[in-house]
Every structure is written in structure tokens, then in C-alpha cells.
GUSE-367384 format. One line per 5 residues: number of its first residue (from 1); their letters; for each residue x, y, z of N, C-alpha, C. Coordinates in steps of 0.05 Angstrom, whole numbers. Last residue first. Example, Ala and Ser with C-alpha at 12.3 -4.5 7.8 and 13.67 -1.06 7.14 Angstrom:
<zases>
2 = SA = 257:-45:142:273:-21:143:258:1:157; 264:-114:156:246:-90:156:264:-66:156
</zases>
This chain:
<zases>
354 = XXXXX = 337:508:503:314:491:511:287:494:500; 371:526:439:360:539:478:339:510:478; 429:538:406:405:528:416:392:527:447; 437:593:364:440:587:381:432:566:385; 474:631:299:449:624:318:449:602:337
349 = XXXXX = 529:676:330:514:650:318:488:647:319; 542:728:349:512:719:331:511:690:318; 596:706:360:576:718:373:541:717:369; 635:692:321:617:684:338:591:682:346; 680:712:287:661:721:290:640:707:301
344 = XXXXX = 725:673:259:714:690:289:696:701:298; 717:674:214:730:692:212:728:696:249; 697:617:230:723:613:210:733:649:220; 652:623:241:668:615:256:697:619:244; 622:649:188:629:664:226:645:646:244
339 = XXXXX = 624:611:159:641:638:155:647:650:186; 590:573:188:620:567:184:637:587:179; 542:603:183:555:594:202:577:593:202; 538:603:120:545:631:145:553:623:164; 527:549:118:548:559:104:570:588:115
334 = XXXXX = 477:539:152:508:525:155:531:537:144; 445:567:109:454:577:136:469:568:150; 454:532:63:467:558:60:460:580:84; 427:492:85:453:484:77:461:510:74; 380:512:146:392:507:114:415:505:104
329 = XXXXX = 382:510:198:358:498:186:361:505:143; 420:510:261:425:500:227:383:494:218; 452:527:311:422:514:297:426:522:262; 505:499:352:501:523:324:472:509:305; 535:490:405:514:477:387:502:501:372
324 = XXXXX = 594:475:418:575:498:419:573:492:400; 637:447:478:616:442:453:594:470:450; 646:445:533:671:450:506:656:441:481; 603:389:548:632:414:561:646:423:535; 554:363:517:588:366:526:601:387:534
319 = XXXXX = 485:389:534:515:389:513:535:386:528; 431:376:547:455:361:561:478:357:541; 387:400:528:385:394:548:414:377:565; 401:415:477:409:434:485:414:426:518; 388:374:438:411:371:448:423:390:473
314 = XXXXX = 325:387:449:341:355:458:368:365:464; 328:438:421:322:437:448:331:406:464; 347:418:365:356:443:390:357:433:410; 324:389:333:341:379:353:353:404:369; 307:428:289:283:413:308:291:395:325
309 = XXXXX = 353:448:268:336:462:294:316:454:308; 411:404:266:375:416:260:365:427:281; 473:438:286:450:428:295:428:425:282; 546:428:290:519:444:265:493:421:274; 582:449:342:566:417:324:536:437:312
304 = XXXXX = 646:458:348:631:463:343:605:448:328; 694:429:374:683:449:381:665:457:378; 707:350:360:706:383:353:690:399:383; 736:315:387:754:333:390:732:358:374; 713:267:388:721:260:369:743:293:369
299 = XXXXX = 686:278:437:697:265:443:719:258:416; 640:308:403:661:321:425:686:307:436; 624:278:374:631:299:368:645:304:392; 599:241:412:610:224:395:621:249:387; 553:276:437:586:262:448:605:253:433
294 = XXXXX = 521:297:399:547:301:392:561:299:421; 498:232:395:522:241:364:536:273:370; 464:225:438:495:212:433:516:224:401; 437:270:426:444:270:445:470:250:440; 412:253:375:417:276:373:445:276:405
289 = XXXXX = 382:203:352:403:201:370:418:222:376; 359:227:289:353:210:315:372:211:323; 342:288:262:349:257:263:353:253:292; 309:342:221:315:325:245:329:302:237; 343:371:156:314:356:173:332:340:195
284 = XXXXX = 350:432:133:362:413:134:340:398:160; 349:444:51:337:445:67:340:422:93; 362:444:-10:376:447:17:370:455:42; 332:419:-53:342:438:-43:349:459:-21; 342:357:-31:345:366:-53:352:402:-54
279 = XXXXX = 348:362:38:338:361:18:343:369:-1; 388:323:84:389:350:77:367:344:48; 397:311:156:375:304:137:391:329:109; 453:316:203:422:331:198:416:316:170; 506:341:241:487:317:231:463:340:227
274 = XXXXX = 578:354:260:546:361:250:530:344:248; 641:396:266:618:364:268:593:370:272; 697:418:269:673:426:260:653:398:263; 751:446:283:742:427:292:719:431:285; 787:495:242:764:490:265:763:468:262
269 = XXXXX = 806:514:185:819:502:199:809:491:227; 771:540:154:791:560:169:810:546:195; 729:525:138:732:515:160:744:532:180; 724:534:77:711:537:95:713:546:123; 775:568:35:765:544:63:753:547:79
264 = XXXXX = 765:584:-26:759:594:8:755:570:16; 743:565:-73:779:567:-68:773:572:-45; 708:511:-71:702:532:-69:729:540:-63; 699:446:-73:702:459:-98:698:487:-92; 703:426:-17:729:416:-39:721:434:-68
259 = XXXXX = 660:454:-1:684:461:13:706:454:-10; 611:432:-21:622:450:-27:650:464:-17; 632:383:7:634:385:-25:635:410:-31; 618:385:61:643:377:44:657:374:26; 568:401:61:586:421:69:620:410:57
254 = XXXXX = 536:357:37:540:372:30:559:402:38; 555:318:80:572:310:58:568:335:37; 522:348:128:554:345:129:563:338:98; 468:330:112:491:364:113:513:365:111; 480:273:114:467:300:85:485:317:84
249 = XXXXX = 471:240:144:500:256:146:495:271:120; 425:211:157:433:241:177:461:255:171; 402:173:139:396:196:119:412:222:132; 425:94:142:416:123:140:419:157:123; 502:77:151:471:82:141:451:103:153
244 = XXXXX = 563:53:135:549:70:149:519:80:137; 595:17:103:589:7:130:569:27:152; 639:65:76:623:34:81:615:22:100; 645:125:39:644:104:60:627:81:63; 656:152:-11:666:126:-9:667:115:24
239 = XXXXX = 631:192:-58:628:186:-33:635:161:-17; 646:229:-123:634:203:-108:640:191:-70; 623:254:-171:619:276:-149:629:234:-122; 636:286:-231:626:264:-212:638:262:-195; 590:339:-267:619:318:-265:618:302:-235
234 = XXXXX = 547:347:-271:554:355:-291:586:355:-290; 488:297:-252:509:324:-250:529:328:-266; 419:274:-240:458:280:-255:469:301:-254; 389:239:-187:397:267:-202:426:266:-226; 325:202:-202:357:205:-184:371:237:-199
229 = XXXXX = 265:171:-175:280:193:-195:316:192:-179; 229:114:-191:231:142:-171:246:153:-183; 177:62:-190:201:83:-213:216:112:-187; 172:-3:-166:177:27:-157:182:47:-177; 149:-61:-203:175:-36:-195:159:-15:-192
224 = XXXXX = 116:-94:-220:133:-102:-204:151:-81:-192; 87:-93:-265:120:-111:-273:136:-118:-248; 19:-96:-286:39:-94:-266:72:-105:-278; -41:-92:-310:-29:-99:-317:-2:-81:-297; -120:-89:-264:-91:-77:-280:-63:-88:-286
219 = XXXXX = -149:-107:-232:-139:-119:-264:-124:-109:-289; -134:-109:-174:-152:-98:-191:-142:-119:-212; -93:-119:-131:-115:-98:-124:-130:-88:-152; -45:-147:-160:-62:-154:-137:-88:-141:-119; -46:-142:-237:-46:-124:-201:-55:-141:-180
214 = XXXXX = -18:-193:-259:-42:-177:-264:-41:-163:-229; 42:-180:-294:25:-195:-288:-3:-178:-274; 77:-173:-360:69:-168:-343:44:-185:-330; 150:-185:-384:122:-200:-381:107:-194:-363; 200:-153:-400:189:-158:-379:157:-164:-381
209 = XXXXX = 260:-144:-441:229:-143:-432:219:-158:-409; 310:-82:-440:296:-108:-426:263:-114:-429; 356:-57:-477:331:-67:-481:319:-87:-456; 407:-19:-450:402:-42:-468:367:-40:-470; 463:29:-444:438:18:-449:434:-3:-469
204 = XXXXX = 517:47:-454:513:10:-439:481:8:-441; 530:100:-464:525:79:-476:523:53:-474; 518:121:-406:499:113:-424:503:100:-440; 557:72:-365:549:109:-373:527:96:-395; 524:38:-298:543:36:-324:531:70:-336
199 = XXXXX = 505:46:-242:531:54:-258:544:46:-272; 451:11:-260:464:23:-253:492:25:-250; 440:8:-344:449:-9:-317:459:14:-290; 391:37:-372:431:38:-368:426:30:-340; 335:4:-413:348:18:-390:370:24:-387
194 = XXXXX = 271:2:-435:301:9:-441:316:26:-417; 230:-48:-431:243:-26:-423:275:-20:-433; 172:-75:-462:200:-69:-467:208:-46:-459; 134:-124:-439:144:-88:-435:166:-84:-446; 78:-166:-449:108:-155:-454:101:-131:-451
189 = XXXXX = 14:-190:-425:32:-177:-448:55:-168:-438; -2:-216:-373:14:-218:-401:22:-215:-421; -49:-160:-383:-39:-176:-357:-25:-197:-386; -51:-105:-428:-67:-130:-406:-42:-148:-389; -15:-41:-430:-24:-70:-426:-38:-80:-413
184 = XXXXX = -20:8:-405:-36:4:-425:-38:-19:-436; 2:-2:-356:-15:-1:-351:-39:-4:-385; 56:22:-366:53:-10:-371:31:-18:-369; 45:73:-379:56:66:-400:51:39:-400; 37:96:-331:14:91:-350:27:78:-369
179 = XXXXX = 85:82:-289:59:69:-297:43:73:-312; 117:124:-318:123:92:-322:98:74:-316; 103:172:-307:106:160:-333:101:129:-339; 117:182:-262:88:171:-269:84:162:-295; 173:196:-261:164:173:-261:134:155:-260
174 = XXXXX = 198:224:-322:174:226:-302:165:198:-288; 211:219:-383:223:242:-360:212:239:-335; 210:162:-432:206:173:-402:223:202:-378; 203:148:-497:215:164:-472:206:177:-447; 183:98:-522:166:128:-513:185:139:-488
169 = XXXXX = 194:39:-524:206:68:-547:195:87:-535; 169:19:-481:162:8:-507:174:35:-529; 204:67:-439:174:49:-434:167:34:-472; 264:93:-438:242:84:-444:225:62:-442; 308:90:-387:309:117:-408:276:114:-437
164 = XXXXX = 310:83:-332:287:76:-342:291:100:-366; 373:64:-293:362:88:-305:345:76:-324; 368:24:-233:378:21:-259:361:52:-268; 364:29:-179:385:45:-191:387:48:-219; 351:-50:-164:347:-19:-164:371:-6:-172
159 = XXXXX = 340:-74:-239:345:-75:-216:345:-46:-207; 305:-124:-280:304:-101:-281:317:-101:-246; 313:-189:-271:307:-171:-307:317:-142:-296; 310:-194:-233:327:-216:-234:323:-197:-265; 243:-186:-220:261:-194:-202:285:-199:-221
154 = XXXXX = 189:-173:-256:228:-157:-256:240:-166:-234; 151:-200:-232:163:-206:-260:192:-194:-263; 164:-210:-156:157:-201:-185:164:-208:-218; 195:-227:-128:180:-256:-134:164:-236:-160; 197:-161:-93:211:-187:-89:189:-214:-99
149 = XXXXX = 203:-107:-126:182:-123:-111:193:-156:-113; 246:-59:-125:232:-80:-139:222:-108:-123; 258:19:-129:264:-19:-132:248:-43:-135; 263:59:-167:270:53:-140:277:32:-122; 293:53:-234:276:36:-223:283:35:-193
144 = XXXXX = 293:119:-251:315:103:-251:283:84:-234; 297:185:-294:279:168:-276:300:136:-270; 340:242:-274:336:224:-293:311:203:-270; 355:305:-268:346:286:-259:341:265:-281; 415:360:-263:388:345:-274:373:328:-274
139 = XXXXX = 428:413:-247:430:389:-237:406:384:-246; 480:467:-251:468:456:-267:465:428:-262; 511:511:-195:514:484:-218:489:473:-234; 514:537:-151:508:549:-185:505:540:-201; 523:519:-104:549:540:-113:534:555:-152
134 = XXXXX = 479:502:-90:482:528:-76:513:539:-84; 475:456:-126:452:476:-135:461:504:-114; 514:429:-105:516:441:-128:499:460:-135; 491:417:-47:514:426:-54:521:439:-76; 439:394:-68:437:415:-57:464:431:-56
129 = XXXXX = 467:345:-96:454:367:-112:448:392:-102; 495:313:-56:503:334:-79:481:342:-90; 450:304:-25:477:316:-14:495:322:-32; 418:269:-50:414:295:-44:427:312:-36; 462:227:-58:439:240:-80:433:262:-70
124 = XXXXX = 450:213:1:483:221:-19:477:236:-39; 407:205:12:422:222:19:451:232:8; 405:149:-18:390:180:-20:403:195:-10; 450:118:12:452:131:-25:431:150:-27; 412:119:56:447:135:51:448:138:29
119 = XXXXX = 370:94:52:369:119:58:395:134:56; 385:43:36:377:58:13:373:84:23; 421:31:78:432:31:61:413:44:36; 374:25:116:391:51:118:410:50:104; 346:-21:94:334:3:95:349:32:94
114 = XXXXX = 381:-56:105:381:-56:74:363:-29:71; 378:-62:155:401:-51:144:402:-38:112; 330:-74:177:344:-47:180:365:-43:162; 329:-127:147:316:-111:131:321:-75:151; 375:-151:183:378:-142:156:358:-126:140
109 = XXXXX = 335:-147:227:364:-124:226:367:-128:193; 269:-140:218:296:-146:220:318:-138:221; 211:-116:245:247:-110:226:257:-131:237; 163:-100:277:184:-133:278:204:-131:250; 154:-47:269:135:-71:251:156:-100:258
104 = XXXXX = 218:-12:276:187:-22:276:178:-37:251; 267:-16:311:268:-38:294:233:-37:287; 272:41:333:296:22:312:287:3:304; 222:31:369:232:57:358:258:48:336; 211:-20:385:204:-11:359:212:12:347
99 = XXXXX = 249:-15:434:259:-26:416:249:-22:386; 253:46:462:236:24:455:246:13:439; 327:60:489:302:72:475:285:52:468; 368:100:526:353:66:531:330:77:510; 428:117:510:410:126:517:385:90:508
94 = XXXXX = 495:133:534:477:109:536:440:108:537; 518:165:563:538:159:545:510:132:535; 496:171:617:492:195:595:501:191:581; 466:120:657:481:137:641:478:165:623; 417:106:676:427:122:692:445:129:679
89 = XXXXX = 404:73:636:379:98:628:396:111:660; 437:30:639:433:45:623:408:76:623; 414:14:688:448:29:690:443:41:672; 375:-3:660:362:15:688:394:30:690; 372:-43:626:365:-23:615:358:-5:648
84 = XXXXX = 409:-83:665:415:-69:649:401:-41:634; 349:-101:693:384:-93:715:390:-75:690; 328:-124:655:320:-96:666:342:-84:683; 366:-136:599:354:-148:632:336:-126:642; 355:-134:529:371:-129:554:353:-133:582
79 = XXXXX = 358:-165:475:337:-154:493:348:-155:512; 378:-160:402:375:-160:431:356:-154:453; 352:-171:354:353:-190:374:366:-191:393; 376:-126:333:357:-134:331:340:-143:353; 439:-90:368:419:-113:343:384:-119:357
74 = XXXXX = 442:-31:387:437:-51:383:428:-64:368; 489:20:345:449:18:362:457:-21:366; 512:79:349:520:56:344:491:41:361; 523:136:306:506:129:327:505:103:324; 554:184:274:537:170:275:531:160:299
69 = XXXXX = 573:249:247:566:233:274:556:204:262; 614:285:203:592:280:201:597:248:229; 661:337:202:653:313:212:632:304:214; 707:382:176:675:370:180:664:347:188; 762:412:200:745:381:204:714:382:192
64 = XXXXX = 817:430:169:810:437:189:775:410:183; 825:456:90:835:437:127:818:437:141; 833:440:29:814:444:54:833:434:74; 853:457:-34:855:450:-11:842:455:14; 797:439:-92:820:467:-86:828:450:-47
59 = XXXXX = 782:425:-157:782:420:-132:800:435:-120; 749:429:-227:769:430:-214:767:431:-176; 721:366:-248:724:387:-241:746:408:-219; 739:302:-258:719:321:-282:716:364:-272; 718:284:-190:727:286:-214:720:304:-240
54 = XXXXX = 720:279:-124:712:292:-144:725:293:-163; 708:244:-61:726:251:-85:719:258:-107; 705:241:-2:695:250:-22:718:261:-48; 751:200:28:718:200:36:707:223:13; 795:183:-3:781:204:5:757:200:12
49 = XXXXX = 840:125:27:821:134:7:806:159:20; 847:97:72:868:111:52:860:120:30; 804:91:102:815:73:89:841:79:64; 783:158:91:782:139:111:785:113:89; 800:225:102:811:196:80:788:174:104
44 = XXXXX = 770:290:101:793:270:110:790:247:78; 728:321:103:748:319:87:770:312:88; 697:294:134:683:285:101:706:296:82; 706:242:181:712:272:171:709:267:144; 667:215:229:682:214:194:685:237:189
39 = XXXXX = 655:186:288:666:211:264:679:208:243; 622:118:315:647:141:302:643:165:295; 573:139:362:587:117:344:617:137:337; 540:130:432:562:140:410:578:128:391; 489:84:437:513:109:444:523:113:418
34 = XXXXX = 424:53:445:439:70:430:459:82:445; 381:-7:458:403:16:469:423:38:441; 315:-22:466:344:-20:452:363:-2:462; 273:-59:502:278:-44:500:301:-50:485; 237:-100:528:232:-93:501:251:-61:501
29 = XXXXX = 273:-140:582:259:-110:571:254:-115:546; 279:-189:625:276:-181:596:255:-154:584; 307:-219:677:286:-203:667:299:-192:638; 355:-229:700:347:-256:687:325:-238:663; 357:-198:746:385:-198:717:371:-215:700
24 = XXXXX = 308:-222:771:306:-186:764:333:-185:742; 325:-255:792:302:-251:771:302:-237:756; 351:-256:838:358:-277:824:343:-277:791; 343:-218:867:365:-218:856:375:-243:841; 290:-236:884:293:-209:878:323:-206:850
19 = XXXXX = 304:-278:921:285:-276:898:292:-255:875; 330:-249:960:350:-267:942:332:-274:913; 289:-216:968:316:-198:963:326:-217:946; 251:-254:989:236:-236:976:265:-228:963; 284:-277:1041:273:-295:1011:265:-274:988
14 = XXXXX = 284:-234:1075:314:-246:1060:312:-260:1040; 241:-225:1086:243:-201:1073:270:-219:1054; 221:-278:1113:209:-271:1088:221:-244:1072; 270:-267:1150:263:-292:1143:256:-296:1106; 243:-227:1187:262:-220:1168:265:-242:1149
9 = XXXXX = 196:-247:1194:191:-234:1177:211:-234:1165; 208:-298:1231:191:-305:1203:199:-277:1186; 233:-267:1275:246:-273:1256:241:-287:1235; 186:-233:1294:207:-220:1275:221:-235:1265; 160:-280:1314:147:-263:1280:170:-239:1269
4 = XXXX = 189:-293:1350:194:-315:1326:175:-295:1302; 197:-243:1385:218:-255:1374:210:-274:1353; 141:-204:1380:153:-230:1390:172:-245:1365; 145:-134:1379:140:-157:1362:153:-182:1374
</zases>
């Protein structure tokens, strides 16, 4: 090649590189990032206070860890370089995920937030009752307003949580209840609901009315509210972390309850950490970030991480050193679990495989 076209080329390769490196950090992914968040031990303190505290019933001493994971995610409005989402997707402490995957339909962070704040009090809800319903307890449901349509007639009248104890005097058990009831009005007529504020006790019920308006899909009479259901229990059961959302620490707050009301310690004293969904009756469901929560477990010191089984195979593909992932698909097969660790007994855990 004649000396002046090799040195046009190199020339053009050296512009193309500084190009290259001047763009390419500048570049913008649609992408989010997730790692490892904290451990809460459910039978610890956090803030000098018990992360679960129970009243009205008797309580017995626990040691040793349950730890429920979380998972620390970018905001909203971030959008990382491609330089960045490329170190990142070469880490293992750092997983690169679509940004709609955490934020879909264009979310906002506060409407993420306000989202995984109503999925935590569910889960709290569900995380005692399955707890109580697998030692024997007696758990009952009440209807309560899920929540409430923002510029509606109940904006600012009726809120979420509140308990819906009647529709115009006609007692409600059911939350279908509640729409036929307002439904037998025309469009401006009055509702008189009777409700107990959320957490006030019953005798704080009051009267609210509420002026109804006309459906946006017909000519049916509306107020504006969700009805959904919540549970009661038969002493009080309360959960005091802040700042943490979502539906994935179920299992865990249910293994922590039954632990503080059963004389046998669970634990037997073990490093224990977990995540999973848990249903009413105790049944335990996938979640997200499977892979960073249990670094976040291992690194937090446990040994052992109670798995959904429909996260097996994810987590199975790249567990921490000194971590043994135990498949979990019910609160009272977590429960065996824990017996077999506690007495040693091992061996037959159930497992996770690819």
C-alpha cells in the first residue's frame, strides 16, 4: 500500500476511535440497573424498634436470622451511557434490565413508589394471615375502600384502608356488595357509607355521604372507589419497616411470626434469608431480582436462602459461594425446611437445579 493511502487510512481509523470515544460515554440506553439492597432480619430491631411486634398474645424467644432481601433499582429518570450499561451487564453484583421492566407504561417513580407501598401493606396482610391460619388461628375478613379514583366524588370523603361496615344501613360482607348497592342510585343521588377510619377500632365508625356521579362508560350511578377486602385477626400482629416496597418479603414476615408465637425456635440459631410472594393461604410466588437478593443474602452472612421454585433455575445459574438455595413453594414447606436445618438434617432439602 503506498505510503500516503496508508497514512489517509490510519488517519481515518484514528478519527473513527476518537469519534468513537467521544459518543459512545455520551450515548443513552433505555435501560435500568438493579444490585443488591439491604437485609432485614424480621427477628431483629431495626431502628431500635422490632421489626415485628405482637400484642394481645403470648410471644416466646427467637434467635438466629430470618432475613427477608431486597433489591436497590434505579430512578426513574435515569438513563445510563452505553459505556455504562456494558461494565454493567459485565458484572455479577449488577444486573442491566429494560427500563419498562421497573418503570412500565412511562411510571413514574412516585407512582412506582406509591405502587410498591400498596403491594407491601398487601403483603403484610397476607403475611399474617397465612402465618396464623398455619399455626390454627381464627382469621377474618372485613371489606375496606381499596382506593380511590383521583377528582372523584370520594376524593377527600372516603380513603384507602378505610373499613366499608355499610352501604345506606345494609351491611356489607362482600365487596361486590358495594357496587350494587350504589348502583341502585341515579347519578346525584347521595350514599351514605358507614365506615372505621383506617386504623381507628370500631368504635370510631362514622357516617359518610357521598354524592354520586354518572359512570364514564354508561349511566350508571358511581362514587369513585375500588372496595377490596382486608383481614382481622384475633390480636395484633404489627410490622414496622419503612422505606421498603413491594410484595417479595411475604414469606419471610410470615416465617417471622410464626417463629415469635411458636415455643420451638425455628431457626435453631442459623443464618437464614429468603424472598418470595406469599398468599392468603400460603402459597409462595416468584419475584424479581432473584440473582441480586441472594448476594445481598450472602453478603449479609446467611447460609441458607428459602427460594420460590419458579426462581430456582435463575438463581441456581450463579449462587454465592457458601449459599444453599432451598426451593420453597409453601409457607408450611419453608417451615420443614427450617426444621431440617435447625435439627441438621440437610440432606433432603429440597433443592435448586437449572
Amino acid at each position: 500500500m503506498p505510503r500516503r493511502s496508508a497514512t489517509m487510512l490510519a488517519a481515518t481509523l484514528l478519527l473513527i476511535a476518537m469519534l468513537c470515544a467521544s459518543v459512545l460515554p455520551a450515548m443513552k440506553v433505555p435501560y435500568s440497573e438493579m444490585s443488591p439492597g439491604p437485609t432485614y432480619n424480621t427477628l431483629g430491631q431495626q431502628n431500635g424498634k422490632p421489626v415485628i411486634s405482637i400484642t394481645g398474645q403470648r410471644t416466646y424467644p427467637t434467635s438466629g436470622h430470618l432475613n427477608m432481601t431486597t433489591v436497590q433499582v434505579t430512578s426513574a429518570d435515569y438513563q445510563p451511557s452505553l459505556v455504562s450499561a456494558v461494565i454493567g451487564w459485565l458484572r455479577n453484583d449488577v444486573a442491566v434490565v429494560p427500563h419498562d421492566n421497573l418503570y412500565p407504561d412511562h411510571q413514574t417513580e412516585q407512582e412506582a413508589e406509591q405502587q410498591n407501598a400498596e403491594e407491601f401493606a398487601s403483603s403484610q396482610d397476607s403475611a399474617k394471615a397465612a402465618a396464623l391460619r398455619e399455626l390454627g388461628y381464627k382469621v377474618g375478613t372485613d371489606v375496606i375502600v381499596g382506593s380511590v379514583v383521583a377528582g372523584s366524588p370520594s376524593q377527600g370523603r372516603l380513603h384507602a384502608g378505610d373499613t366499608v361496615k355499610a352501604v345506606d344501613g345494609t351491611a356489607v360482607t362482600a365487596p361486590e356488595q358495594v357496587a350494587k348497592l350504589v348502583t341502585r342510585h341515579r347519578p346525584g343521588q347521595p350514599v351514605v357509607f358507614t365506615v372505621v377510619p383506617n386504623g381507628k377500632a370500631a368504635s370510631a365508625a362514622r357516617k359518610v355521604t357521598v354524592t354520586t356521579v354518572k359512570a364514564p362508560d354508561g349511566d350508571r350511578a358511581m362514587v369513585g372507589i375500588q372496595p377490596g377486602t382486608k383481614h382481622t385477626f384475633p390480636f395484633s400482629i404489627d410490622i414496622g419497616l419503612q422505606d421498603v416496597g413491594g410484595p417479595s418479603a411475604g414469606l419471610m414476615f410470615s416465617l417471622g411470626i410464626v417463629d415469635k408465637l411458636k415455643p420451638s425456635d425455628i431457626t435453631g440459631g442459623k443464618f437464614v434469608a429468603g424472598t418470595g410472594t406469599i398468599t392468603d393461604a400460603g402459597r409462595v410466588g416468584p419475584i424479581g431480582g432473584i440473582s441480586m437478593k441472594t448476594i445481598a443474602a450472602r453478603n449479609a452472612g446467611a447460609q441458607y436462602f428459602l427460594t420460590p421454585a419458579e426462581n430456582c433455575a435463575e438463581a441456581a445459574r450463579d449462587t454465592p459461594a457458601g449459599l444453599t438455595l432451598v426451593k420453597v413453594e409453601t409457607l408450611h414447606g419453608a417451615l420443614e425446611a427450617l426444621d431440617a436445618i435447625r435439627t441438621g438434617d440437610t440432606a433432603a432439602l429440597p433443592s435448586c437445579s437449572r
